[in-house]
C-alpha positions in Angstrom: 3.4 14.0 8.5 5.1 10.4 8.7 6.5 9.0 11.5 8.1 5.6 12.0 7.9 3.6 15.7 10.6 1.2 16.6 9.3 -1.2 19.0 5.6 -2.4 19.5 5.3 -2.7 23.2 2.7 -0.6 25.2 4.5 2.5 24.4 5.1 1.8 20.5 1.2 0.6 20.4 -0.1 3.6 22.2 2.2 6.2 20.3 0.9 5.0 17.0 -2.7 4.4 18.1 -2.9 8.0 19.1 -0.7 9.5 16.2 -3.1 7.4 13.6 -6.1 9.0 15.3 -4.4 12.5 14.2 -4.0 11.5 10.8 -0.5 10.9 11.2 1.0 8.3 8.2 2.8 5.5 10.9 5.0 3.0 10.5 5.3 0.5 13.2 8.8 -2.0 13.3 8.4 -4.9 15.5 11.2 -7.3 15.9 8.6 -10.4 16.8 5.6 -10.9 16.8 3.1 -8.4 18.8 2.2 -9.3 21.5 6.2 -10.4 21.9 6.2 -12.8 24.8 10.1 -11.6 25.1 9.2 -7.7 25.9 8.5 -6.2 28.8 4.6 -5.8 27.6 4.1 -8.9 26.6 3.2 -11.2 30.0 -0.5 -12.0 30.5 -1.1 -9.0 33.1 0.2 -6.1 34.8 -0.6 -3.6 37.7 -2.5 -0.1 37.4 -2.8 2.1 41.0 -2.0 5.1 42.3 0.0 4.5 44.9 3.8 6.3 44.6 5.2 6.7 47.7 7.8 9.4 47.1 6.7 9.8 43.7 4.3 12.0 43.9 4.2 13.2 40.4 3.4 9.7 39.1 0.3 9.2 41.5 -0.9 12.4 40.3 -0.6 11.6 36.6 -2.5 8.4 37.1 -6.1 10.1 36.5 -4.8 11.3 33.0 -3.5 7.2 33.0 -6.9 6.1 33.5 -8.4 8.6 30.8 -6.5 7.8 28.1 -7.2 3.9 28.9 -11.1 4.9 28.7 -10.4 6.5 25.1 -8.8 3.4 23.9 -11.1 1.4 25.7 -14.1 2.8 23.5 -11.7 2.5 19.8 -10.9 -1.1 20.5 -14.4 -1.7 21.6 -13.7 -4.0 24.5 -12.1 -2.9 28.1 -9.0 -5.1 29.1 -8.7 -4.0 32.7 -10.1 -6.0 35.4 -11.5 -3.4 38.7 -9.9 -5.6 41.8 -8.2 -2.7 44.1 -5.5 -2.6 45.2 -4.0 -3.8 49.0 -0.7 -2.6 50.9 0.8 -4.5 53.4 3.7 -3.6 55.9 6.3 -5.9 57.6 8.5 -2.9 59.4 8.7 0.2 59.7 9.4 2.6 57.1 8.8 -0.4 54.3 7.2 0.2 50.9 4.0 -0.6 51.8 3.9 1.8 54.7 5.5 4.4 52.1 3.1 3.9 49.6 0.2 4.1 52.2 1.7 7.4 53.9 1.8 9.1 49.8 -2.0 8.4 49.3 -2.9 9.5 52.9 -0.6 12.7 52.4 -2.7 13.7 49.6 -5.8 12.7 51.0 -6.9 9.7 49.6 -9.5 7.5 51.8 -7.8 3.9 52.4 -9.7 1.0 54.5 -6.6 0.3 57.0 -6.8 -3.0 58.6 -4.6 -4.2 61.6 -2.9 -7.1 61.0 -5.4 -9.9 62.3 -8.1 -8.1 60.2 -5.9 -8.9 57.2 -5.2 -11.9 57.3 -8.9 -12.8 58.7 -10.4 -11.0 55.1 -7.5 -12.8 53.4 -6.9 -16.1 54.6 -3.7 -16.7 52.2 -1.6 -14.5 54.4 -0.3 -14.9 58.1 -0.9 -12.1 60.4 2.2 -12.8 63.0 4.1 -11.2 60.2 2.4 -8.4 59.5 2.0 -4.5 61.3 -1.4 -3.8 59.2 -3.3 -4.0 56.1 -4.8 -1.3 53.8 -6.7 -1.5 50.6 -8.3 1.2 47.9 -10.4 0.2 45.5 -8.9 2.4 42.5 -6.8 -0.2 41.1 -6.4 -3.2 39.0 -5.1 -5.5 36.4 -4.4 -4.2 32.6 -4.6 -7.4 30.6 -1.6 -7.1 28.5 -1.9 -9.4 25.5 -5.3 -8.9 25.1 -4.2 -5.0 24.7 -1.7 -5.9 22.2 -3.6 -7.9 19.8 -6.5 -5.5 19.9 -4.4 -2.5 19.2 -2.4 -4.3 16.2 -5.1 -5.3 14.4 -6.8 -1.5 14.8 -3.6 -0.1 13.8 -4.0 -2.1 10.8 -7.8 -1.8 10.2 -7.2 2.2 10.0 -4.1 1.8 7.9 -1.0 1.8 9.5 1.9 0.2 8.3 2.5 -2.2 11.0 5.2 -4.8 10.3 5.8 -7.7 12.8 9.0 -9.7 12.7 11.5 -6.9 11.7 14.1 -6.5 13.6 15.8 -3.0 12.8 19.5 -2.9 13.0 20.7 0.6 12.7 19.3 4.4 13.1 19.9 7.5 11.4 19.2 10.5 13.4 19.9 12.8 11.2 17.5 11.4 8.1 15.0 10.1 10.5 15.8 6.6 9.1 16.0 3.1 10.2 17.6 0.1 8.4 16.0 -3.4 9.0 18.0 -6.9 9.1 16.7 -7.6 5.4 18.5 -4.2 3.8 15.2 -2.7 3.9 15.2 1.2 4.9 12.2 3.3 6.6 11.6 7.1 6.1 9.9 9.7 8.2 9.6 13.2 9.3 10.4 11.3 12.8 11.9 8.4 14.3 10.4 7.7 17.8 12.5 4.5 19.3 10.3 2.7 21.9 12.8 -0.5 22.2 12.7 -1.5 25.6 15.7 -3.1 27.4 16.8 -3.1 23.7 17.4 0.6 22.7 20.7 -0.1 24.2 21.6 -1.8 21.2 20.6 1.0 18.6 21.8 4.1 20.9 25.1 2.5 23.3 25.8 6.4 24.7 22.5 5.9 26.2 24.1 3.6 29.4 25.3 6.4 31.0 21.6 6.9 31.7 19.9 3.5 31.3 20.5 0.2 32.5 18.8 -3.3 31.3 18.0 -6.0 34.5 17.0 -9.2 33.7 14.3 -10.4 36.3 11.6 -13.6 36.4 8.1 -13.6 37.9 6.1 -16.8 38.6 2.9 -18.2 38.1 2.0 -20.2 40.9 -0.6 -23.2 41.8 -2.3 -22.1 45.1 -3.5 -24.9 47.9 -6.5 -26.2 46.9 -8.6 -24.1 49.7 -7.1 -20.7 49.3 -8.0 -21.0 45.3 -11.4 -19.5 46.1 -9.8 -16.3 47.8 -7.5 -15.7 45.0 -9.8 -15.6 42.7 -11.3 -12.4 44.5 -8.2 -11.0 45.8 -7.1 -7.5 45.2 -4.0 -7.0 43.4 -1.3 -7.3 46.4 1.2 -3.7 45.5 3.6 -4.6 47.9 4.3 -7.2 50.6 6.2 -5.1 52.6 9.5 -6.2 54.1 12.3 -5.7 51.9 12.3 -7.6 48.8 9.6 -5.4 46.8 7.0 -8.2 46.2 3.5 -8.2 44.6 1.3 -10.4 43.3 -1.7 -10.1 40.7 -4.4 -12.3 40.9 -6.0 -14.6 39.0 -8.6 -12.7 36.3 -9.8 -13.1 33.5 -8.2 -16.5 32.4 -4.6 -15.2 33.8 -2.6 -17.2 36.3 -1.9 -15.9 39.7 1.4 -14.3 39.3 4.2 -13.4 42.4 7.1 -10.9 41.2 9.6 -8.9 43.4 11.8 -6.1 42.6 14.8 -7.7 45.1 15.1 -10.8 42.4 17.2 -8.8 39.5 20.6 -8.1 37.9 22.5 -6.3 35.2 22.2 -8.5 31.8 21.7 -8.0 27.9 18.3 -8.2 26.9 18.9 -11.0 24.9 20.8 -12.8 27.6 19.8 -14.8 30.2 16.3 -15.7 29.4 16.0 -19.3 30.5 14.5 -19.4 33.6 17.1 -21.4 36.0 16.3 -24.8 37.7 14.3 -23.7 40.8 13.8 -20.4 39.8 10.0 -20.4 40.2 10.2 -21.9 44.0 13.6 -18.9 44.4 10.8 -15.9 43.6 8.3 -18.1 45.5 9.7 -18.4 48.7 10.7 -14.5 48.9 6.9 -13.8 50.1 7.3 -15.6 53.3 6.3 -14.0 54.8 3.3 -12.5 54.8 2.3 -15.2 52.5 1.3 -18.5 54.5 2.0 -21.8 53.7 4.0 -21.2 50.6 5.9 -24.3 50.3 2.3 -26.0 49.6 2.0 -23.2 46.5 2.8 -25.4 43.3 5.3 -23.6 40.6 3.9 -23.4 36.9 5.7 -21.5 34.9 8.8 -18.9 35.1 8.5 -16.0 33.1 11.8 -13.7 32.4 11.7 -10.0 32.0 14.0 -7.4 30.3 13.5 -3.8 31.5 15.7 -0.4 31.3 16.0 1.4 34.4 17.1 5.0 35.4 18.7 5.5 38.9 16.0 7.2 39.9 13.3 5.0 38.5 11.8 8.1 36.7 10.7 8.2 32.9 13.1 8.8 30.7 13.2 10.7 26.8 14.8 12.0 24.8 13.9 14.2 22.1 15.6 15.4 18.8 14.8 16.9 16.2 13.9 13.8 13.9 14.7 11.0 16.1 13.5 10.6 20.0 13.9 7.9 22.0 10.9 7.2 25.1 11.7 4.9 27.9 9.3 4.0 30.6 11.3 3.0 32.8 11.8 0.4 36.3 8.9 -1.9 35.0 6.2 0.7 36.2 5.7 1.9 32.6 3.0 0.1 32.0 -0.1 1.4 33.9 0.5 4.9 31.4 1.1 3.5 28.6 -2.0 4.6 26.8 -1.2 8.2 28.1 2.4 8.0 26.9 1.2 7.8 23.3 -0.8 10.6 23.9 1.8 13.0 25.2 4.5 11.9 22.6 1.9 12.1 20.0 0.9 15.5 20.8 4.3 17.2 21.3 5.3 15.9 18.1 2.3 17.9 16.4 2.9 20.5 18.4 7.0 20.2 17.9 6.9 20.9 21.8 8.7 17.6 22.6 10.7 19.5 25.6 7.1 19.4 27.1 6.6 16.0 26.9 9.7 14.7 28.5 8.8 17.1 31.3 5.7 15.5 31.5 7.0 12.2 31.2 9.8 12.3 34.4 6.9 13.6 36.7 9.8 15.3 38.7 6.8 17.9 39.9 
């Protein structure tokens, strides 16, 4: 069997890495360089917990999430998650981070709640006038993204996959499970599986009716000399609360302490829009006060734009065919299973049981 992946973020990587461990002949298109520092996989660090909320199906697929990271872990011979836990904060009722703590509690997962004075007295870098409580699990973390990346490439490459970098495909053909690069050059396989990002748009425009790209920023901040100390063994913050959908990851493992909200989005081209704007950085900054104290006195150090496909619904999304499917982890939360995305795809396309894995994939149960 031969397949060809277009796209070498987590979910390209992780497809080909567990197709290649089947003996599968892969062929792996990637318009930059991997890790791209334009995709949507390729920022120093990202989020893994089980907290859903309402999505229920997602925080129980998290344990097959973590397994698949262990198997990779042992093939690239190094583990690029960082253990911190996870903390939930809520401003008002009914927020996110209440949500997300009444999902784990519903299914009866053990958290250390804290009233608001507790929190901000076990972490000093947040403001407890603000705040109706705290609550923190340890099963959670930070996937270290490029370090991911470049040790999947270069096993990709050591077991004899075709992986090209800097080839930017311009057209599909479903029906010859084909692909046509910028240069003229055409790949072949018994399956196409397109894992483009905000950019399958481009290749596959009927797809809007169900996808839409956002352009969004997170940035990397410069913390008051004191509080440095507390980053440095804070959890990863899931959600601030309130209304704007904020978290931060900490500092770990040579990455930069990085603040990102959901509220601080809109509709745009992948390739559009990817200057940060003057002030930007200090814009997603100062949407974390509060809970966050004393932000003005946080220093701004870099802006870092994002491109990701979303569904309404902020499910998964696929589509399979029968020799060209198209995976899109959608809504920026794709991440955390990306390992365990390559898994499923790779196994319903040996098992030609691809209706399974989409299934799987939108965790609607």
């Amino acid at each position: 069997m031969k397949v060809v992946v277009v796209g070498a973020g987590i979910s390209g990587l992780s497809t080909a890495w567990s197709l290649v461990k089947q003996g599968v002949d892969v062929t792996l298109l990637e318009q930059g360089p991997i890790p791209n520092p334009l995709s949507a996989s390729g920022d120093q660090h990202r989020i893994i917990r089980r907290a859903y909320g309402g999505q229920g199906g997602y925080q129980r697929r998290i344990s097959s999430a973590y397994e698949a990271w262990d198997e990779m872990w042992h093939d690239l011979g190094a583990r690029h998650l960082v253990d911190t836990g996870f903390l939930l904060l809520s401003q008002v009722a009914g927020d996110e981070g209440e949500e997300y703590r009444d999902g784990l509690l519903a299914e009866g997962y053990k958290l250390d709640e804290m009233t608001a004075t507790e929190t901000a007295e076990r972490y000093p870098f947040l403001e407890a006038a603000s705040l109706r409580f705290g609550a923190y699990h340890p099963e959670g973390g930070v996937l270290l993204c490029q370090q991911i990346a470049r040790g999947l490439r270069d096993w990709l490459m050591a077991k004899g996959a075709d992986v090209r970098e800097h080839t930017r495909v311009v057209s599909l053909d479903a029906d010859a499970g084909a692909v046509r690069t910028e240069t003229g050059e055409e790949f072949r396989g018994d399956h196409v599986v397109v894992t483009a990002g905000a950019w399958v748009l481009g290749f596959l425009p009927e797809l809007a009716t169900t996808l839409t790209t956002y352009r969004t920023a997170v940035v990397y901040l410069e913390p008051p000399a004191d509080l440095k100390a507390h980053w440095e063994v804070a959890p990863v913050v899931l959600d601030i609360g309130g209304k704007v959908d904020g978290y931060i990851l900490p500092p770990v493992s040579g990455t930069g302490l990085k603040f990102g909200a959901g509220y601080h989005k809109f509709a745009s081209g992948p390739n559009d829009n990817r200057a940060p704007t003057p002030g930007e950085g200090n814009v997603v900054r100062d949407l974390f006060a509060p809970p966050v104290a004393r932000i003005q006195e946080y220093k701004s150090l870099d802006v870092v734009t994002c491109a990701y496909t979303f569904t309404s619904d902020e499910h998964f999304f696929m589509r399979p065919g029968a020799r060209l499917s198209v995976v899109s982890a959608c809504s920026g939360h794709g991440y955390k299973f990306g390992a365990v995305v390559g898994q499923k795809v790779a196994r319903g396309l040996l098992d030609n049981d691809l209706e399974t894995t989409r299934i799987w994939l939108e965790a609607r149960d």
